[in-house]
C-alpha positions in Angstrom: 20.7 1.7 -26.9 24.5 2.9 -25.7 24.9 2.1 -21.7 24.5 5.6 -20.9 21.5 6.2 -22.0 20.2 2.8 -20.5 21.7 3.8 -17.4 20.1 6.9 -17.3 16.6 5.0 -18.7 16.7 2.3 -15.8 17.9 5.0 -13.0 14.7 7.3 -14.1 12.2 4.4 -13.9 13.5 3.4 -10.3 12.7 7.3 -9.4 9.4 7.2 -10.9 8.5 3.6 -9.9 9.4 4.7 -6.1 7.8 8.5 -6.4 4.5 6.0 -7.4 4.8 4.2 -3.8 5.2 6.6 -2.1 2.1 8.2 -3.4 -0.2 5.5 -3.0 1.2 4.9 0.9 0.8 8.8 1.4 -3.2 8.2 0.1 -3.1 5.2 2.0 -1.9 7.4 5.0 -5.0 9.6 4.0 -7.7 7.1 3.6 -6.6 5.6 6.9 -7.3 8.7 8.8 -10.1 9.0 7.3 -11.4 5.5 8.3 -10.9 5.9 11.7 -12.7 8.9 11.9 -15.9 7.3 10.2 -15.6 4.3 12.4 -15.5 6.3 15.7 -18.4 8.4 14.0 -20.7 5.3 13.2 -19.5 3.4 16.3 -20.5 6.4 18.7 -23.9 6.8 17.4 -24.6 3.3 16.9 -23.9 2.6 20.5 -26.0 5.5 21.6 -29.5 4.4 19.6 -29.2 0.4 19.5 -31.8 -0.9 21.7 -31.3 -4.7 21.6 -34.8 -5.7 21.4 -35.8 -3.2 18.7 -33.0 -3.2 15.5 -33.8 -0.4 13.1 -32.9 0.3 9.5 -30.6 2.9 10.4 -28.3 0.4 12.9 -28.1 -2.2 10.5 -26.6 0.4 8.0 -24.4 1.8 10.6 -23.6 -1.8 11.4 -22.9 -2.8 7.6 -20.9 0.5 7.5 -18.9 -0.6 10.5 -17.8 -3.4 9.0 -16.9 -2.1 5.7 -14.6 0.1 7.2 -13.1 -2.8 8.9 -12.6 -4.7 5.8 -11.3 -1.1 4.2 -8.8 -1.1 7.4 -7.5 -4.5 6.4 -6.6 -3.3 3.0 -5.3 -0.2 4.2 -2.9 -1.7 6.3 -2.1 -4.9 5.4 -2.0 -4.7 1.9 -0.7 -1.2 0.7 0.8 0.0 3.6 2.4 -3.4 5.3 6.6 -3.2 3.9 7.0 -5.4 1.1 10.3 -5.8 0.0 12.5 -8.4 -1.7 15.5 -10.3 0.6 17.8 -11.7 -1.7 21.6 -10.6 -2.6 20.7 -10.5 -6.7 18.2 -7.6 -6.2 21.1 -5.6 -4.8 20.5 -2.5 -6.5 17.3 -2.2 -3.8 17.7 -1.8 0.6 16.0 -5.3 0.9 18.6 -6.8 -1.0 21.7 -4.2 -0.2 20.7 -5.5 3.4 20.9 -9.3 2.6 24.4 -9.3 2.5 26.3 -10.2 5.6 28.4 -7.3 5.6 29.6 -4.0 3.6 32.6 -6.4 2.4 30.4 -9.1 0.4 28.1 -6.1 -0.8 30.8 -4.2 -2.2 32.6 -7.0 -3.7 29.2 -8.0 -5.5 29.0 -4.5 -6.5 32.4 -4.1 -8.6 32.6 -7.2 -10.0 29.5 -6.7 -12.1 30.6 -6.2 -15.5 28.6 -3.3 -17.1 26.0 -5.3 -19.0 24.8 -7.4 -15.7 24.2 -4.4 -13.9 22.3 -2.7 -16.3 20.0 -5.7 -16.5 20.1 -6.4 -12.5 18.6 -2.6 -12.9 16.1 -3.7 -15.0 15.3 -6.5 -12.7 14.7 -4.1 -9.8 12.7 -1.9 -11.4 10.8 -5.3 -12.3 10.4 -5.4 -8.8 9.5 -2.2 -7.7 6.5 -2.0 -10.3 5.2 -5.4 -9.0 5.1 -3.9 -5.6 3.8 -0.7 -7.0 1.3 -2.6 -8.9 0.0 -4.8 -5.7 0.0 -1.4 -3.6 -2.6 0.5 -6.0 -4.5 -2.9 -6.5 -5.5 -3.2 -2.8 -5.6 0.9 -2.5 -8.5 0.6 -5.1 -9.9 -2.1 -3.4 -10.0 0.0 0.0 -10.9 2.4 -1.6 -14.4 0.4 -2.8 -15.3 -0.7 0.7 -14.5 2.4 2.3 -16.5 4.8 0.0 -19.2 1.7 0.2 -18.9 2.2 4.4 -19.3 6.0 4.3 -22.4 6.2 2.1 -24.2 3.3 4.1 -22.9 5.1 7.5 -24.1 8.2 6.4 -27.1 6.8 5.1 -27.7 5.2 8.6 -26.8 8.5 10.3 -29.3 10.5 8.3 -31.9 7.9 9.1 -31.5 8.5 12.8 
């Protein structure tokens, strides 16, 4: 393959790698939402009909729900929408690694003084990068997805038996 054409191979896959984040944060975004909405939902009328001394089917679904949703939450948050981004000077081709230089001086110089071949693979090494993060993003998104779709149906279940 001619260095234009992997050029242009590696610049396309760092669009569509990062067009793929930003998707599953914007679902993420979404789902969030979402989950906060159920929780207030379930958490209302839980509060409303628990009676200490008398636990019902329908409050320990609203109760499981509850903390589905929290676990969804965790998910949400910390593991698809919490940054993650690489720190080090060799990924340079990324912000997390454009910002690990001490100044526009060192970055620049690292920049030009990359014969062609080295940066086309230091391209390839970010896109690496970007598809691990992709790939841990939509891993936990799935996840989140489980408990939160598990936390609606039990909450709605728990509702319906009110």
């Amino acid at each position: 393959m001619d260095s234009n054409r992997e050029f242009d191979y590696h610049k396309h896959n760092s669009v569509y790698i990062s067009d793929y984040i930003k998707f599953a944060d914007t679902k993420a975004g979404i789902a969030l939402g979402f989950n906060i909405a159920l929780i207030g939902v379930f958490a209302k009328t839980l509060k409303s009909s628990w009676v200490i001394t008398a636990l019902k089917l329908s409050d320990l679904l609203l109760m499981v729900a509850l903390l589905l949703l929290i676990v969804s939450l965790y998910y949400i948050l910390y593991r698809v929408l919490w940054p993650r981004y690489v720190k080090n000077t060799q990924l340079y081709h990324s912000w997390g690694g454009i910002g690990s230089f001490s100044n526009i001086n060192d970055y620049y110089s690292h920049l030009i003084q990359q014969p062609e071949g080295q940066f086309l693979k230091d391209m390839a090494a970010q896109n690496y990068s970007l598809a691990h993060v992709c790939i841990k993003k939509y891993r936990n998104f799935e996840r989140a997805m489980i408990f939160l779709t598990s936390g609606a149906i039990s909450g709605v279940a728990g509702w319906l038996l009110m």
